[in-house]
C-alpha positions as CSV (number, residue, x, y, z in Angstrom):
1,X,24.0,5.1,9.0
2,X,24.6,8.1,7.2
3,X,27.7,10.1,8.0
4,X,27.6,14.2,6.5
5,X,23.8,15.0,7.5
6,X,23.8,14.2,11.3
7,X,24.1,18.5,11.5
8,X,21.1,18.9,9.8
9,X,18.2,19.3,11.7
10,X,14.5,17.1,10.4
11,X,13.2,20.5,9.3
12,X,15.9,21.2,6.9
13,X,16.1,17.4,5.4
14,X,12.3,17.8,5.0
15,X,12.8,20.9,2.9
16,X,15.0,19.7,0.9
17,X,13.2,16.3,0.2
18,X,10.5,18.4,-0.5
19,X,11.7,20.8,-2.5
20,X,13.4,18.3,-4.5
21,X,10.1,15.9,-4.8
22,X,7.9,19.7,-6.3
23,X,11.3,20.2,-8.7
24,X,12.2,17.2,-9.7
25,X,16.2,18.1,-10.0
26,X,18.8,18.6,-7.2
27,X,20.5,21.1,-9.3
28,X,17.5,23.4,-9.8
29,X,16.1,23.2,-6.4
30,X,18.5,22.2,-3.4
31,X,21.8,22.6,-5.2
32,X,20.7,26.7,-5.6
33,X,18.9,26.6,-2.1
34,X,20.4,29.2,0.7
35,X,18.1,28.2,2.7
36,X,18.8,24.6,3.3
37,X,22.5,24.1,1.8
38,X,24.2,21.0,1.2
39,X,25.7,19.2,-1.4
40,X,24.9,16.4,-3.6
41,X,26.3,13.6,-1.6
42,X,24.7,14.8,1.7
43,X,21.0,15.4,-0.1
44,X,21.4,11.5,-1.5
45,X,22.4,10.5,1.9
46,X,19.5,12.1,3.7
47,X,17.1,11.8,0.8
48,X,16.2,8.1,1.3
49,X,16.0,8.4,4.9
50,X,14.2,11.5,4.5
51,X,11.5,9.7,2.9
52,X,11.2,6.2,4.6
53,X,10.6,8.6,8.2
54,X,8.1,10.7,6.1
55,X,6.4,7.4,4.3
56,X,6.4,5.9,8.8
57,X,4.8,8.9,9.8
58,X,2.2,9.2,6.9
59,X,0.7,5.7,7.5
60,X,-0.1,6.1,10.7
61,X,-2.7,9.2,10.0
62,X,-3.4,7.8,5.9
63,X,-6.2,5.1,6.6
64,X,-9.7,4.8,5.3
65,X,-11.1,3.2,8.6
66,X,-13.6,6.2,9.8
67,X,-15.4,6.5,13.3
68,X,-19.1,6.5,13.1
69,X,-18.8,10.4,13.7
70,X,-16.8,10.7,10.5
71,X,-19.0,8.6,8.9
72,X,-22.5,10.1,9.2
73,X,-20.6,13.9,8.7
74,X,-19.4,12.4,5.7
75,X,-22.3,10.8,4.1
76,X,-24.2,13.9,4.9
77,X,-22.3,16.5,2.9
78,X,-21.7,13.9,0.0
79,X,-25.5,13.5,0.2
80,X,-25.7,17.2,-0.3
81,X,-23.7,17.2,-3.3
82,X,-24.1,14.5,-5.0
83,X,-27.7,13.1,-3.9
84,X,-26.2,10.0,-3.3
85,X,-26.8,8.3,0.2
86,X,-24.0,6.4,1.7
87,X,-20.6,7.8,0.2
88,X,-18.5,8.7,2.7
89,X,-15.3,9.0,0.1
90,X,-14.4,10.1,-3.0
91,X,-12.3,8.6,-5.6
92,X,-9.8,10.2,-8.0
93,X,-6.5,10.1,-10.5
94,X,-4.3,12.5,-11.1
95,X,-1.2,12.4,-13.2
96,X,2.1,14.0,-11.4
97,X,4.3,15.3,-14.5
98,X,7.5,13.8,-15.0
99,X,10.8,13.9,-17.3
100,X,10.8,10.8,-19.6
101,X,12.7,8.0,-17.9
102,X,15.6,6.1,-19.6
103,X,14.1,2.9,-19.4
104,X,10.9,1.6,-20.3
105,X,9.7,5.4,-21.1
106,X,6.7,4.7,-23.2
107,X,4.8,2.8,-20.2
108,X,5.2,6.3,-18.5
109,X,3.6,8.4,-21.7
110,X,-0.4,8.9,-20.5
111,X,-2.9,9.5,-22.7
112,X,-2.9,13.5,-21.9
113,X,0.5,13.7,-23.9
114,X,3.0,13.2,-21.7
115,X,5.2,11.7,-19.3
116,X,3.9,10.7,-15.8
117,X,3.3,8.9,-12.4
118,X,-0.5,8.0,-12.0
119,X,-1.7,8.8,-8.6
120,X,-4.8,7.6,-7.0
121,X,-6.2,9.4,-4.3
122,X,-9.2,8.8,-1.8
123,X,-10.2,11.4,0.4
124,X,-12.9,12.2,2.8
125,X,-15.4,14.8,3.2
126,X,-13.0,17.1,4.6
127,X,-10.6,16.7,1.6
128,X,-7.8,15.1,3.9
129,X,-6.2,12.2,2.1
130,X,-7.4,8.8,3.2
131,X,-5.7,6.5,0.6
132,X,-2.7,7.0,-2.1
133,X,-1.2,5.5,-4.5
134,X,1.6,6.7,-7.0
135,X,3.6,3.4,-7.9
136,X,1.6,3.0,-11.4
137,X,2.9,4.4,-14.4
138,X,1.2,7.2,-16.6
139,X,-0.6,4.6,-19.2
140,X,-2.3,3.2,-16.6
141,X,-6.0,4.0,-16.2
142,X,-7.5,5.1,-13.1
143,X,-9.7,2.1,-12.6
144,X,-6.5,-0.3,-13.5
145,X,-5.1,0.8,-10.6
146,X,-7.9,1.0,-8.4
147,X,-8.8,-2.9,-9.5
148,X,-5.6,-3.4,-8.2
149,X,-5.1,-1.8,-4.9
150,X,-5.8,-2.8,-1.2
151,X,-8.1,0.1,-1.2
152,X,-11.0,-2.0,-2.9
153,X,-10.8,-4.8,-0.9
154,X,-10.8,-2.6,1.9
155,X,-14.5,-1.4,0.4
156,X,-15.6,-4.9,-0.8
157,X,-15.2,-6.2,2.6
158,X,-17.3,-3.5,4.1
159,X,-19.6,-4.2,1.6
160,X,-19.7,-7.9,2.3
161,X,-19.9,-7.2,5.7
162,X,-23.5,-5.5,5.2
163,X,-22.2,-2.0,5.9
164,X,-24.3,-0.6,2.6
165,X,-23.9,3.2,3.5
166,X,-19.6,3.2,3.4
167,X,-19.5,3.8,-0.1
168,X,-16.9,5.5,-2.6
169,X,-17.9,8.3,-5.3
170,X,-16.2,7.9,-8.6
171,X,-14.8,11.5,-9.8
């Protein structure tokens, strides 16, 4: 149990986990923060625990299961758009910039010219997240990862299960 950040309150650890995640560098973002103060040792303390409450908390509202509501909202505006009946999702990559690792760096190098996490995201008709996932490094492709993920055998068994109108647009 972590010792120097029981006097910070949730608020403050998520600021600083945050700020540190859009930064990228203690120094440069908590370490100068007045806001939300603390050393190095405290932010690496409160860091991981920062993020395994904020990764419990996410998964409970991050699915892709939709009520029938959702669903026939959904297909209707991606109908509008697109013309194409049943999606009720859309499907995307997106590379989150990064400072070349020591190790194994050129698996991170995308095609774009430089150094990154690939992110795949699904959202809904409402643009609120449904699926993500940022474990694959930059030189992967967008349908490498999606080959691999739970999220399409999530769609494959709707599929196999005769629900034809849940289906996922490819950005």
């Amino acid at each position: 149990m972590p010792k120097h950040n029981r006097g910070l309150s949730a608020e403050q650890k998520l600021a600083a986990a945050l700020k540190f995640l859009a930064q990228g560098s203690y120094q440069l973002g908590v370490g100068n923060d007045f806001t939300v103060p603390m050393g190095q040792s405290t932010f690496s303390e409160m860091f991981d625990e920062t993020l395994r409450a904020l990764e419990n908390e996410l998964k409970r509202h991050i699915m892709l299961e939709m009520t029938e509501e959702e669903q026939m909202e959904a297909r209707r505006f991606f109908y509008g758009k697109s013309g194409i009946a049943g999606a009720v999702m859309a499907v995307d990559g997106t590379h989150i910039r990064m400072i070349a690792p020591t190790e194994d760096s050129v698996i991170y190098f995308n095609r774009k010219g430089f150094y990154s996490l690939n992110a795949l995201l699904i959202c809904d008709h409402k643009h609120i997240i449904r699926y993500v996932n940022a474990k694959y490094s930059g030189s992967n492709h967008d349908a490498f990862i999606f080959d691999n993920s739970p999220a399409k055998s999530f769609f494959e068994q709707k599929w196999r299960n005769g629900e034809r109108m849940f289906k996922l647009l490819g950005l």
